[in-house]
N, C-alpha and C positions, 0 to 999 in steps of 0.2 A: 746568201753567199758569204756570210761572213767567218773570216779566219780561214778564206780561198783564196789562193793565189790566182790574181785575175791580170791576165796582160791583153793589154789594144795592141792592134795593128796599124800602124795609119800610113796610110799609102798616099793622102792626097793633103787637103788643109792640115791637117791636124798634125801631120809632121813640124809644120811652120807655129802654129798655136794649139796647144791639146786644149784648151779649157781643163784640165784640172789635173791635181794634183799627183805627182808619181813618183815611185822610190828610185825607180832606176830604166835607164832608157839602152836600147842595145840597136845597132844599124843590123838588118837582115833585109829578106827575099820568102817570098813563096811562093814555088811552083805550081802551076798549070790554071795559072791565071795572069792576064794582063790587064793593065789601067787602059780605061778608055773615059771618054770624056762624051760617054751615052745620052747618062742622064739628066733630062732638065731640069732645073728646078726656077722658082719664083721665090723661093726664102731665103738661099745662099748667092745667086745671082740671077738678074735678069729682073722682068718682073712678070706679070702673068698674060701680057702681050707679046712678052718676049722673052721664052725661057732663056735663061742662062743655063750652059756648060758644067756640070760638077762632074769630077772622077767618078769612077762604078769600075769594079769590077767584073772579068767576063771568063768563063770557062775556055782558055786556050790551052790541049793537052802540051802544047811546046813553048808555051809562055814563061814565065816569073815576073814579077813586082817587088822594085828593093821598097825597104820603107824602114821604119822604127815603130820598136816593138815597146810601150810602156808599160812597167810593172806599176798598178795603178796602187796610192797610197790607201783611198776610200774606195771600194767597189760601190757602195751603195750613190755618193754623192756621185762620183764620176760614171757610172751607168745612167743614173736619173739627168746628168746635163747631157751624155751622148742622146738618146730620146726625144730631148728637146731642141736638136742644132739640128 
């Protein structure tokens, strides 16, 4: 990917902390999906007796999701931490 313009979406934590590094940050939406709070997880909340709650998005043709869109500084280091969170 390198010398690609690569922007994140973050609709849920990552709005609050992206873990890494970006040129430029812009508040938006996209349509025909909404944030639900589906998926469990045992790595970001809860533990494995008891999943915790994380955002997921969901195909809704009459939905939208605001969030913030980061133009990532490193694609290679901030893909390799998205992977791992």
């Amino acid at each position: 990917m390198a010398n690609e313009t690569v922007w994140v979406f973050a609709y849920g934590s990552l709005i609050w902390n992206p873990g890494f590094e970006y040129k430029n940050v812009i508040v938006g939406y996209i349509s025909g999906y909404s944030r639900r709070f589906y998926q469990g997880s045992d790595q970001h909340r809860g533990s494995p007796e008891s999943l915790g709650r994380v955002a997921t998005l969901v195909e809704d043709e009459q939905g939208f999701t605001w969030g913030l869109a980061y133009l990532i500084a490193d694609d290679q280091k901030a893909l390799e931490y998205l992977k791992t969170t």
